[in-house]
N, C-alpha and C positions, 0 to 999 in steps of 0.2 A: 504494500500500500504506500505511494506517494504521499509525504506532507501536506496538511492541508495548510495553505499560506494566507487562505483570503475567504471573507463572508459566505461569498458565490460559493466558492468549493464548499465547504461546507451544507451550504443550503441544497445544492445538488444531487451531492451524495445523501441527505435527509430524504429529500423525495424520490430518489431511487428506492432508499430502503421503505419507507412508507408504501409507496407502492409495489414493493415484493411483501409485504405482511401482507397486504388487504388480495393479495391473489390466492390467500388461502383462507376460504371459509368463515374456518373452526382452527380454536387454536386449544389445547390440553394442555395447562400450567400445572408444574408440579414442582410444589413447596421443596426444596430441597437444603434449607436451614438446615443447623446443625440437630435441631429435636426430632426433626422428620426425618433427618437420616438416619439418626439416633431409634427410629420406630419401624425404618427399612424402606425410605424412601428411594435408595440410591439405584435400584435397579428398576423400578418404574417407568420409566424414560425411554428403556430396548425393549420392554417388556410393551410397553403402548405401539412404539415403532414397529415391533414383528409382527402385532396382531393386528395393526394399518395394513401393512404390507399385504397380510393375506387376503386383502378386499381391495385393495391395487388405492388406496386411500393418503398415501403420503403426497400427492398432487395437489390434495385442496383441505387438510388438517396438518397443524401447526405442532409439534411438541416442545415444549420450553422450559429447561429445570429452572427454577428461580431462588430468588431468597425467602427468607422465612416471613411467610403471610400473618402469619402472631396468632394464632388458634392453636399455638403447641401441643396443648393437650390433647387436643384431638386428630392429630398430625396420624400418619401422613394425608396431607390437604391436597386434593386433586380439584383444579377450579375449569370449567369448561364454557368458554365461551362461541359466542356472544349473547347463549342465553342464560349466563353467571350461572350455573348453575355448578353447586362446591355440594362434595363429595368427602365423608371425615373417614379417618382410619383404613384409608383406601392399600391393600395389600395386592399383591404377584394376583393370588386366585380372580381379582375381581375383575381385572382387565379386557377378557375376553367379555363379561357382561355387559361392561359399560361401553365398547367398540359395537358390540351387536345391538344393545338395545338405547343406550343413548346415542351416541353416533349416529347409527346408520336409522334408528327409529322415532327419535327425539323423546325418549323411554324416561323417566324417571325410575331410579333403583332405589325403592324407598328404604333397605336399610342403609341405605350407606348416608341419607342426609340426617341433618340436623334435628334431633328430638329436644323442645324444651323440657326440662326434666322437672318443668311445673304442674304445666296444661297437657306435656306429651303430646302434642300437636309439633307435626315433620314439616321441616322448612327447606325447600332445596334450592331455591334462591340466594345466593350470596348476600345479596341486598338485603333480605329480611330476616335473618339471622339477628339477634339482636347482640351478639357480641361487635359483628362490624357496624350493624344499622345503626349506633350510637355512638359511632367515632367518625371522627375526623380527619380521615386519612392524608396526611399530603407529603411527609416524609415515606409514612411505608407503604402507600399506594407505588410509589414507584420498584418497591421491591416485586410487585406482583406482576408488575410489566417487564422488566428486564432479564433476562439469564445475565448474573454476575460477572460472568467470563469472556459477556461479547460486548466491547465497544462500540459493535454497530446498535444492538437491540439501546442501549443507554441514547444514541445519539437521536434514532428516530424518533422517543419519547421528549425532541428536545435541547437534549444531552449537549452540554458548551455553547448552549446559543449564548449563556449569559455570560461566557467569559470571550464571546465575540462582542457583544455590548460592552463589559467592561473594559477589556481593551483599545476597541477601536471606536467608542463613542462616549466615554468617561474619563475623565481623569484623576488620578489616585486620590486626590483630597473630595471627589465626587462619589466617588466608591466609598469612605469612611462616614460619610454625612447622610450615606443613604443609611448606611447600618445604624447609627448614632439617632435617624430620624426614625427609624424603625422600630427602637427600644427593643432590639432584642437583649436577651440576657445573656448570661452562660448555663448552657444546662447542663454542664459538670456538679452543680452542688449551690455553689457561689451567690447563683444570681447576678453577678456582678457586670454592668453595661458592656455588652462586646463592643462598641462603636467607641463608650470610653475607651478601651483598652488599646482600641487597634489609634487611635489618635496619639495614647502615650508614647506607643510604641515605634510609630509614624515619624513623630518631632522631636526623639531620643536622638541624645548626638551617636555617630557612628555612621561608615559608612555601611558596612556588612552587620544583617539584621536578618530575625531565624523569625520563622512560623513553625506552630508545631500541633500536629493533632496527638487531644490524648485518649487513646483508643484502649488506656491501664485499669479498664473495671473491672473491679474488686469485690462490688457489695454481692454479699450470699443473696442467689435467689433472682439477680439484675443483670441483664443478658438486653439490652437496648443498644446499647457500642456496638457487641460484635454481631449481632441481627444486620443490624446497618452496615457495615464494614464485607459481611459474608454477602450481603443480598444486593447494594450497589456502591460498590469503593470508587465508581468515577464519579458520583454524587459528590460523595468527601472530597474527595480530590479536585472537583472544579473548583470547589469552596475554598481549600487550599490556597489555589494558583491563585483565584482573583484575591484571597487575602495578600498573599505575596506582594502581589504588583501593588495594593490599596497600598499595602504599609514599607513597601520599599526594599523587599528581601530578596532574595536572588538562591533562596537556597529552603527547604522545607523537613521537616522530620514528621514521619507518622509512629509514634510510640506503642506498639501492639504486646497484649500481655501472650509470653509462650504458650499457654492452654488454650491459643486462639488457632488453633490449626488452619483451618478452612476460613477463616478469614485473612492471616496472613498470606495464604496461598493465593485466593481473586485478589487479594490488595497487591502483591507482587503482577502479578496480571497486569491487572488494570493500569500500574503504570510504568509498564510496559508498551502497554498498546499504545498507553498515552505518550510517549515521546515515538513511536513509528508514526503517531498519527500528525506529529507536530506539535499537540499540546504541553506537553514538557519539554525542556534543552533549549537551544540558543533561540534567539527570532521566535518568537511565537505567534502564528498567523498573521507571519509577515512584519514584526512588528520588532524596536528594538529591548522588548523586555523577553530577558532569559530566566529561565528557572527549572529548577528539577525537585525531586522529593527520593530523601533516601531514607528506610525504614531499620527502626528499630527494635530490638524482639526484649520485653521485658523480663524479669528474674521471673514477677509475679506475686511482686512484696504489694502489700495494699498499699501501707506509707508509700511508696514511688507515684502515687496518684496525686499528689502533692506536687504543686507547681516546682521546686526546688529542687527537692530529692528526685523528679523527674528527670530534671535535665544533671542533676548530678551523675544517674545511672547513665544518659546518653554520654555526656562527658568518659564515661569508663569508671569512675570512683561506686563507692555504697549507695544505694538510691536513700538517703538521706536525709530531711530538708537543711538548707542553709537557715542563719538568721534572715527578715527581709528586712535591714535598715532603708534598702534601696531595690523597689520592686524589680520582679525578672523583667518584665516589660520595656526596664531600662535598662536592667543589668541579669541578664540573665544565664545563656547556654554560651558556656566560656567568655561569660563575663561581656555581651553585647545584649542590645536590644533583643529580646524577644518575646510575640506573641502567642499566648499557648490556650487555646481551646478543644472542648472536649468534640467527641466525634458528631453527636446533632446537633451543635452549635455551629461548627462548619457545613455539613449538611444544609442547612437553612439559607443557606449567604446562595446561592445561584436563585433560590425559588422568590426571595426578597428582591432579587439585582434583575428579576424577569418579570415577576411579576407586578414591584414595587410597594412602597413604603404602606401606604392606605392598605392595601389586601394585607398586610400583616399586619396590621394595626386595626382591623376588623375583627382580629378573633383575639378574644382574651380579657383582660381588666386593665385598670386603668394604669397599672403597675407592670403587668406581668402579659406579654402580648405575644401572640400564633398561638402554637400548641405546644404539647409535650408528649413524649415516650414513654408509657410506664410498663413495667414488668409485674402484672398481675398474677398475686400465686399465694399458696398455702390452703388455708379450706374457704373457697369458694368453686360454685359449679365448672364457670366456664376460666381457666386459666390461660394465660398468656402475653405476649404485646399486645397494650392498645394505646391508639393515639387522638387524643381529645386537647378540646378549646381549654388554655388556662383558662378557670374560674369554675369549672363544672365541682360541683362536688363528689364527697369521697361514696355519698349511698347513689349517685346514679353509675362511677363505676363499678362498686360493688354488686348492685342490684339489677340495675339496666345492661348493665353488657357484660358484668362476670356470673348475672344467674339466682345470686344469690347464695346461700349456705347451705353447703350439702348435708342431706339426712335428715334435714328442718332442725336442723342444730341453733341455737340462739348466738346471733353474734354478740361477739367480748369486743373485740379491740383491730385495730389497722396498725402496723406499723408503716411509717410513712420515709423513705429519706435513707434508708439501709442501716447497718448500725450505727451509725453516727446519728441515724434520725430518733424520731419518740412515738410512746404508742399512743394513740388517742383513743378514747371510748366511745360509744356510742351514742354518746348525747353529741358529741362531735360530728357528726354521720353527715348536716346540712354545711360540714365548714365548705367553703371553696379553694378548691385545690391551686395555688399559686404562693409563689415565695413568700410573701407578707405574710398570710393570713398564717399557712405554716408554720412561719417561726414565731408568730405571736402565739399561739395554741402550743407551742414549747417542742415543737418539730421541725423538721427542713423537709425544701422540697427533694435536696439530694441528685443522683443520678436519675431517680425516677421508682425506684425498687416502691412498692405497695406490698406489704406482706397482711395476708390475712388471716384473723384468728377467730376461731368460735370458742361457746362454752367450757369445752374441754381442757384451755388453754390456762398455764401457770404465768403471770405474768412475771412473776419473782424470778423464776428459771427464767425466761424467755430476755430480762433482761439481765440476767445471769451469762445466759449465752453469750449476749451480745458483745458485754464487758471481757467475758473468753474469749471470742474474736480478737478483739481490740487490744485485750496484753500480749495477744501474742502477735499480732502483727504490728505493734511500737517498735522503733526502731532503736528506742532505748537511748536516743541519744538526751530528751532533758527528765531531768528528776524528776517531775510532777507526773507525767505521761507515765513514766517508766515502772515508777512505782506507787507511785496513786490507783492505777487499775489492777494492780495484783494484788492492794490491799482492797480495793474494793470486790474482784474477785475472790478473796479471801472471805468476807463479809458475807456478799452473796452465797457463797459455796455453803456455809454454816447454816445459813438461814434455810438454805433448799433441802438442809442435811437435817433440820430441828434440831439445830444448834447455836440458835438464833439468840440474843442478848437485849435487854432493855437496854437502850443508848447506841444499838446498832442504827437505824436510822437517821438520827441525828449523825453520828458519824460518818453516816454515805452523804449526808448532806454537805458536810462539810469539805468531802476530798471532791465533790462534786466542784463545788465554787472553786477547790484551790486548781482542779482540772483547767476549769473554762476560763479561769483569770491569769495560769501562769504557763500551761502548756507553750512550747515551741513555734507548734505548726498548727494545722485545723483539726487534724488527726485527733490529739489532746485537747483543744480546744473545747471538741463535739461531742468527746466521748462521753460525756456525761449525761448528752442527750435521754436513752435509754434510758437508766436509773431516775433523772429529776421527773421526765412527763410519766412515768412506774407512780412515782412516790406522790405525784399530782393528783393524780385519777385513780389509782387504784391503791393509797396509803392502807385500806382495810386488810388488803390482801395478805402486807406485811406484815401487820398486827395480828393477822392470825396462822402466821407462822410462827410468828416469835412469840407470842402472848398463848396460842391455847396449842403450838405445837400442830395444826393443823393445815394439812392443804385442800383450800376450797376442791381447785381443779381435780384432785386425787391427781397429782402429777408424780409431785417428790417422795420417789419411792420411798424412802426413812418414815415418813409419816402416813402410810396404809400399809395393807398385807389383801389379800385375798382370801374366800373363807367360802367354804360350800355351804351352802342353804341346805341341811340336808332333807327337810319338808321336800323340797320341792324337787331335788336332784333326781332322775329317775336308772341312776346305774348303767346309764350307758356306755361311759367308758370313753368318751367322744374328748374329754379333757387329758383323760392317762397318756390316750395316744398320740398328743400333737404337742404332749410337755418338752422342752428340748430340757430344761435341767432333771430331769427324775424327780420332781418336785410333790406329784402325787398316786396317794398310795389309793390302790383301788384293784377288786376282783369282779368276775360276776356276782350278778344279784347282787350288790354291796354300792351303796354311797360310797361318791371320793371324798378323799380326803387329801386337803391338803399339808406339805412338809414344810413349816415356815424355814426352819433353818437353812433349805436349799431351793426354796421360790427364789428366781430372779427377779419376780415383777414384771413378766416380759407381756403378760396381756394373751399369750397365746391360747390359756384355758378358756377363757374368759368369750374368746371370740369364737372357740370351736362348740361349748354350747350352746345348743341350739337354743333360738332365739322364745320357741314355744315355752320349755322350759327354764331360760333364765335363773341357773340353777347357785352363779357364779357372780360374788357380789364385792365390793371394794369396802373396805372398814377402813376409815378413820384409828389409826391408834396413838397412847398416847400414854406417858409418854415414850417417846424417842425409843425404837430398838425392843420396844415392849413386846412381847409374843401376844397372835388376836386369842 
């Protein structure tokens, strides 16, 4: 392929390719994310093709692996156009059905669509599906149209038109003023003005000046980076280049954490194709600004997600953070100007620079404008990416597009913001989802991670866990951070064990404040999050760990045991056989019995009696280690 040098080229080769898709029909999109390969997506694709082949059908039907359409859970997602019609859990067996009777019949295969798991009314519409029918797709719409690996499918949707506008009909300080009029944020965590940032970074003295995406997510559960990055890296990447040229670099980093396989893999790709195509290297569409992008493969430490310690690890040293007396933006990756945003903050900068300021400033609140990416997961129905208007609140995604609460379970709590973020309750449910309102409610917006919790949920543990996360991925470099969450881990650990002390809360309150007021980085800063909005909303919880020795939730195994009802038990034996420790004793005709001394607590008896007789029941004890 020849360099494209000029608008024309460009626009020529678009309507070539546009008009080689529309000479076929029907087009077969398959989710080929890393969940859906992960479910056995990967050979769907030869499998579609061969059984095309034997209806002589590859003339006028489309096959396209793509990135991950955000319905994980019910992956692999097979979506059939052009009468949307998505297909969940599509495996090898179902192919030949869906070529003979959707294909060649316009057939609906009603197990394979969407069952509400309310009304149980089959939805085989894409569109009415209510996990997508309430989103606002405009980053990951494009994942559904592109295969990741072809610069042509990116371009026909569009793809560099906006870094022919900014090049050849912008000028750098035109390009920072459209971001800066736009109010986008950073949706690495921060919030923090991207239009500010790339201005600082812009009027920083120096001639050589670094852009850098940070593609280092971390948070358990938050999979929005490498979604984007696996499903369209020249997306990232235009945004890149035109940040380049806005802010005056000549040279770009994409930061990818190592567990990102198949993202690193199209992101190596893509630009690739992108400097055969002329988008990256010298002259860019003719013009005299040069630029390229070299990638970096992360340890996979969370701290390196830290503006500092990031570019410390690109430097080659510990991913770290430095002091900031004097922001990265000025002084940053070997000690020059650099600006560093996360991967859908970059993402955004071509649909802004095409579409302009006002359409991004149509969706959102007054603060916080377009969308955002959240990774919906833990017990709700429908789990996955979804992408909605800042301002919506936490119960229409909860409720509207994730389903609801499986097993009519009662919800408890959201974690919002990953573990740096906080869990909010249920009277919380109408907050609107945007940076302000987040961190005034004692949360952050964060990467995007939504963790959801029902009844069953310990909030004590849960932010127990989180602070485990968080000591162990400190990078230990200041005292507060270092040792403030091992003693609050310490704290927590006791409490979950009922071992809990009057004056413990008070003292989580304390290393709390000394966290958020003397930590280093944000890492320390944040981590308090978890414990303070715990000790806010759910203060009870604690008190009755530490006060009566109890766990609401029956979580922390120290304070129950398991116990047969023997009224009710009818000697089947259903619990003997699925014990993994030898835990109970039982013959025919004979009630089990359970062996406190060698139960695990692992829940297996519990779930193998059947549910008629409900023979198997959780006791509260108390205190601590007491036998029931």
């Amino acid at each position: 392929m020849a360099k494209i040098m000029s608008p024309l080229e460009l626009s020529t080769l678009r309507k070539e390719l546009i008009q080689k898709s529309r000479s076929k029909a029907i087009s077969i999109t398959i989710c080929s994310g890393t969940g859906c390969i992960a479910c056995g997506s990967k050979d769907l694709a030869l499998a579609f093709t061969k059984e095309l082949e034997k209806y002589n059908l590859l003339g006028r039907v489309a096959v396209r692996e793509t990135g991950c359409h955000g319905f994980c859970e019910r992956g692999p997602v097979v979506v059939i156009a052009p009468s949307n019609i998505c297909y969940l859990k599509v495996g090898e067996p179902d192919i030949a059905e869906i070529v003979a009777k959707t294909i060649l019949e316009n057939q609906i295969i009603e197990r394979l669509v969407y069952e509400d798991p309310n009304t149980h009314q089959r939805l085989a519409n894409l569109n009415d599906i209510p996990f997508y029918k309430h989103q606002k797709r405009v980053l990951l719409e494009q994942n559904v149209l592109v295969n990741p690996t072809s610069i042509s499918d990116y371009i026909a949707v569009d793809g560099y038109s906006a870094l022919v506008k900014a090049l050849l009909y912008s000028k750098p300080d035109d390009i920072v003023k459209t971001i800066k009029d736009a109010h986008l944020r950073g949706r690495g965590g921060g919030g923090f003005p991207t239009g500010a940032k790339w201005e600082t970074t812009r009027n920083a003295p120096g001639d050589v000046k670094y852009v850098i995406v940070n593609a280092d997510e971390g948070d358990p559960g938050a999979y929005m980076d490498r979604s984007l990055m696996e499903g369209n890296p020249h997306g990232v990447l235009e945004g890149l280049i035109i940040g380049g040229y806005a802010i005056g670099a000549q040279e770009g980093y994409i930061y990818i954490r190592q567990e990102y396989p198949l993202a690193l893999k199209n992101t190596e790709k893509a630009i690739q194709q992108a400097r055969d195509y002329g988008f990256l290297g010298k002259n860019i569409l003719g013009t005299d600004f040069s630029f390229d992008v070299i990638i970096h493969r992360g340890a996979g430490a969370f701290v390196s997600g830290e503006s500092s310690a990031l570019m410390n690890a690109i430097e080659g040293h510990v991913g770290e953070p430095r002091p900031k007396y004097i922001h990265t933006s000025v002084k940053g990756l070997w000690e020059r100007p650099s600006c560093l945003n996360n991967v859908e903050t970059w993402a955004n900068v071509p649909h802004i620079v095409n579409k302009g300021v006002e359409w991004f400033r149509s969706m959102g609140t007054a603060h916080s404008k377009g969308t955002k990416i959240f990774s919906l997961v833990g017990k709700v129905n429908n789990t996955g990416l979804v992408e909605v208007p800042m301002g919506i609140s936490l119960k229409k995604i909860i409720y509207d597009i994730g389903g609801g609460i499986p097993k009519a379970k009662k919800f408890k709590a959201v974690q919002t913001g990953g573990p740096s973020g906080g869990v909010l309750p249920e009277k919380l449910l109408n907050l609107p989802v945007d940076f302000d309102a987040l961190t005034e409610a004692g949360s952050m917006m964060g990467s995007g991670g939504l963790i959801v919790m029902d009844e069953d949920t310990c909030i004590v543990d849960t932010a127990r866990y989180y602070i485990n996360f968080l000591a162990h991925e400190s990078c230990g470099k200041c005292l507060p951070c270092r040792e403030g969450l091992r003693q609050m881990l310490k704290i927590l650990t006791n409490i979950t064990e009922g071992n809990g002390n009057e004056g413990d809360i008070e003292l989580l309150e304390e290393l709390c404040e000394l966290l958020t007021k003397t930590s280093l980085c944000a890492l320390g800063q944040s981590a308090a999050n978890p414990v303070t909005s715990a000790l806010k909303y759910f203060r009870a919880e604690f008190e009755a760990h530490i006060q009566d020795k109890r766990c609401p939730a029956g979580v922390c195994k120290n304070l129950f045991c398991y116990e047969v009802d023997t009224k009710k038990c009818k000697a089947c034996g259903a619990c003997f056989k699925t014990c993994p420790a030898d835990a109970i004793k039982w013959e025919k005709k004979q009630v089990a019995e359970i062996i406190q001394e060698k139960c695990i607590k692992c829940g297996a008896c519990i779930a193998a009696c059947p549910a008629k007789f409900n023979a198997i029941k959780k006791i509260h004890v108390k205190p601590v280690l007491q036998e029931c």
